[in-house]
C-alpha positions as semicolon CSV with decimal commas, in nm:
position;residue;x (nm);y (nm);z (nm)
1;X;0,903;0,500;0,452
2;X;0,801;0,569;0,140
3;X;0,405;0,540;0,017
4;X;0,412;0,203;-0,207
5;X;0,030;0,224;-0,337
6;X;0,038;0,526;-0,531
7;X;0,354;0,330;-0,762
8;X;0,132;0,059;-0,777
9;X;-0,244;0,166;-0,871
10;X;-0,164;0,559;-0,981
11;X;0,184;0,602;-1,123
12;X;0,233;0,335;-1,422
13;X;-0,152;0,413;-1,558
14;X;-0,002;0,805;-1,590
15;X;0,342;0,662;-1,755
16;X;0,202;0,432;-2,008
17;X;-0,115;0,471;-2,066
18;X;-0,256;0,868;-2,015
19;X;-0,538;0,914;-2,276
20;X;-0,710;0,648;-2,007
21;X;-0,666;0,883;-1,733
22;X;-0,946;1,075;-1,614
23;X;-0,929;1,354;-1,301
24;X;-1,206;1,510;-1,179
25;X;-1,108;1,885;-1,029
26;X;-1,333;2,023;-0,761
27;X;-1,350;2,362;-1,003
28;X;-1,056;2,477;-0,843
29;X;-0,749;2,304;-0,934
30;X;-0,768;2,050;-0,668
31;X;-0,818;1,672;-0,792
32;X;-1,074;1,513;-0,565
33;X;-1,146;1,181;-0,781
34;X;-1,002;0,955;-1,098
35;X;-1,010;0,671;-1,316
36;X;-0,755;0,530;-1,478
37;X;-0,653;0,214;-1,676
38;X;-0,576;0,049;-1,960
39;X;-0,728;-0,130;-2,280
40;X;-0,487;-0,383;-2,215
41;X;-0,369;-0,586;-1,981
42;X;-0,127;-0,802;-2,164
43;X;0,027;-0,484;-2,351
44;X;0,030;-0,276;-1,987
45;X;0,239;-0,566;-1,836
46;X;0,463;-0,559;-2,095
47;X;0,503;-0,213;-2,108
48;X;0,499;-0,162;-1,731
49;X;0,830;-0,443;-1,740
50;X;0,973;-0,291;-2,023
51;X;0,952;0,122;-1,941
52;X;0,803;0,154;-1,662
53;X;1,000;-0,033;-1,401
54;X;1,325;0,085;-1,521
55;X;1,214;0,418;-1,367
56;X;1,176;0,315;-1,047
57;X;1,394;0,415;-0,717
58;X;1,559;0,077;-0,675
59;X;1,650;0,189;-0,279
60;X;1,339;0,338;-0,176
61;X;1,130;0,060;-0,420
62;X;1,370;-0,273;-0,363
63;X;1,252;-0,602;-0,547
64;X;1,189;-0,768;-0,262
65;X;1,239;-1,199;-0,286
66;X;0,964;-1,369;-0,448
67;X;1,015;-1,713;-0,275
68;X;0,709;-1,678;-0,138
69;X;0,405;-1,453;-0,112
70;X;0,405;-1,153;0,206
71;X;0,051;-1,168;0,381
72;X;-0,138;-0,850;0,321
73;X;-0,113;-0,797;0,689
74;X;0,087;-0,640;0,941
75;X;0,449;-0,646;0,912
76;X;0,482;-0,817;0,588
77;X;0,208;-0,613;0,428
78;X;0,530;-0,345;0,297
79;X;0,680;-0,666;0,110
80;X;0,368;-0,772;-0,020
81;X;0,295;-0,437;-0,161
82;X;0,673;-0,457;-0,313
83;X;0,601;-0,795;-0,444
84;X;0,308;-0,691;-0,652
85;X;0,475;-0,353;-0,756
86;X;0,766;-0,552;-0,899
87;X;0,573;-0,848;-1,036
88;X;0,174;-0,746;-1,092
89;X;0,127;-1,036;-1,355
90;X;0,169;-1,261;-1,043
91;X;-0,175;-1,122;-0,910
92;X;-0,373;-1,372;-0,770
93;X;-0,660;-1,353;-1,030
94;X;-0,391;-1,347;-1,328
95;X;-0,264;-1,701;-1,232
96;X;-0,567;-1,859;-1,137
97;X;-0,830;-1,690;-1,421
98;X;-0,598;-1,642;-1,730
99;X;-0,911;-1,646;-1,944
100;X;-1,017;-1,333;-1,737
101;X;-0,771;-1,099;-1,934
102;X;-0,878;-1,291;-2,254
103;X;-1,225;-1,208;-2,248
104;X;-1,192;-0,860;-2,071
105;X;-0,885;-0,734;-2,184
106;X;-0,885;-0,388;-2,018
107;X;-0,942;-0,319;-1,641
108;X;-0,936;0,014;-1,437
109;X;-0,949;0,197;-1,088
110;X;-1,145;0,464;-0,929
111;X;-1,135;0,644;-0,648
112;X;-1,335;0,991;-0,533
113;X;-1,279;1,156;-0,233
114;X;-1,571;1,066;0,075
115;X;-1,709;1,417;-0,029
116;X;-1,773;1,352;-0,427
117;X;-1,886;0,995;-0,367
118;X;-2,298;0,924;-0,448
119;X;-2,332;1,281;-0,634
120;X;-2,275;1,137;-0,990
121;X;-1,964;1,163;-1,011
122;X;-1,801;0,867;-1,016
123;X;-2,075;0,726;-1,246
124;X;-1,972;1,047;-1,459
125;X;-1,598;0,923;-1,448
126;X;-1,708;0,571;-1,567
127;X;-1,888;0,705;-1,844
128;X;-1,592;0,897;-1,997
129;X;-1,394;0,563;-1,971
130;X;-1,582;0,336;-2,095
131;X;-1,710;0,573;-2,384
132;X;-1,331;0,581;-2,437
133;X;-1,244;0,177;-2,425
134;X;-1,569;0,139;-2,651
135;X;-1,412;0,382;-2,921
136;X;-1,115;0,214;-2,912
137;X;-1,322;-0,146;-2,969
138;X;-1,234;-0,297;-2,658
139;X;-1,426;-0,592;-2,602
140;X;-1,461;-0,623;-2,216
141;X;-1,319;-0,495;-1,894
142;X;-1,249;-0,601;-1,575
143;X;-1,215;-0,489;-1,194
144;X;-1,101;-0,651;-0,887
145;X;-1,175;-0,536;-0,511
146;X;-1,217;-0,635;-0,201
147;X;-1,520;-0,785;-0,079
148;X;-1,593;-0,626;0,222
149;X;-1,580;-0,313;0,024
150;X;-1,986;-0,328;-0,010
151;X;-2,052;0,059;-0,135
152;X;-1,811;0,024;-0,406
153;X;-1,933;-0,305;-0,556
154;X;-2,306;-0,181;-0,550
155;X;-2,153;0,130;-0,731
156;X;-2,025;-0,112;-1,001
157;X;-2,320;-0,330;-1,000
158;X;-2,513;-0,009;-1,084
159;X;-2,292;0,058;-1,347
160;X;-2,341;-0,218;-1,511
161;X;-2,037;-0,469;-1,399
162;X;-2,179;-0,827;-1,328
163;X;-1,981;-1,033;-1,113
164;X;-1,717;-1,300;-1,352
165;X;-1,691;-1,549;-1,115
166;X;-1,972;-1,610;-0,820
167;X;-1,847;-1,629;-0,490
168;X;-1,512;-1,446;-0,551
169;X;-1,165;-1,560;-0,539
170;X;-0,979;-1,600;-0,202
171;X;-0,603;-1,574;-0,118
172;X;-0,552;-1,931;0,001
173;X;-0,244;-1,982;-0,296
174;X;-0,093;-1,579;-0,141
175;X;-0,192;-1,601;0,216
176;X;-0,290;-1,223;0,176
177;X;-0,500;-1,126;0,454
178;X;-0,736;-0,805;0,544
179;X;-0,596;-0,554;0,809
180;X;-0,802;-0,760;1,055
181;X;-0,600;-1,049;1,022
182;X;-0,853;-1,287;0,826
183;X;-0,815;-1,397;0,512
184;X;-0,893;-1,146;0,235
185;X;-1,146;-1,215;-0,071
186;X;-1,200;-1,093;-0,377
187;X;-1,423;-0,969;-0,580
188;X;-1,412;-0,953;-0,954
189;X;-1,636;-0,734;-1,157
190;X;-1,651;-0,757;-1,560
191;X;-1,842;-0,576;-1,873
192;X;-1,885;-0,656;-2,149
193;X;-1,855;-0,341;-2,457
194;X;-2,035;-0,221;-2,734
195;X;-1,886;-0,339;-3,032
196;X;-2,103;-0,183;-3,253
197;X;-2,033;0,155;-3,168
């Protein structure tokens, strides 16, 4: 079976928007970390509907039915992926915060490799992004991830990202769940920009 993630969080940030796409090489050719995004959201879905689903592999990628949310778990966790691959303005926090993408129109991932984590880094990769949202007068930007995922939310908290909505956001309306089986929550991260600059 065919990976699902990378045509998810990787592939449409590349397509439609690469001036926000940032790789850092180990010094020999080999890309061991990234960020990528957009400045925004509303424009992204649009564009992702509009150019960059068109392009995908409708046998390997199928639109799977959207009767009702997969769990994030287990067998259904393929569909679920699908689901949000064919739909991503159905994401939990899009339905339930709609004011999110108003005040933080632009939202990113990152991701280093174990071995360039907590050298700088990644803190070096969030520079170069947000130095390039704030020339483009971006007011805010947002981030979602999972809460268990302590390390990377006191990465973000060091970089500056205060949490938008205390206590998180829980998949009670998807039923996704962590690979444990449990219900999964969420985490969601904003900053506000430099105007001025």
């Amino acid at each position: 079976m065919i990976s699902i993630a990378p045509f998810i969080w990787a592939t449409p940030y590349i397509h439609l928007h690469p001036d926000y796409c940032f790789i850092l090489d180990s010094g020999n050719g080999t890309a061991v970390g990234y960020i990528i995004g957009t400045p925004n959201n509303e424009q992204f879905l649009a564009k992702y509907h509009a150019e960059y689903l068109p392009t995908l592999d409708s046998v390997k990628l199928p639109k799977p039915s959207m009767d009702r949310p997969a769990k994030w778990v287990g067998e259904e966790l393929p569909t679920a992926m699908l689901q949000l691959l064919h739909s991503p303005g159905e994401a939990l926090h899009y339905k339930a915060l709609p004011q999110l993408v108003e005040q933080y129109p632009a939202h990113l991932h990152i991701n280093l490799l174990p071995d360039y984590q907590q050298k700088g880094y990644g803190k070096l990769l969030m520079h170069r992004f947000l130095e390039k949202l704030n020339a483009e007068r971006t007011k805010g930007v947002h981030l979602v991830l999972a809460a268990d995922n302590i390390n990377a939310d006191k990465f973000y908290e060091k970089t500056g990202f205060k949490e938008y909505l205390l206590g998180g956001i829980d998949d009670e309306q998807t039923g996704e769940a962590s690979l444990d089986g449990e219900q999964t929550s969420w985490v969601i991260r904003v900053k506000d920009l430099d105007l001025a600059t």
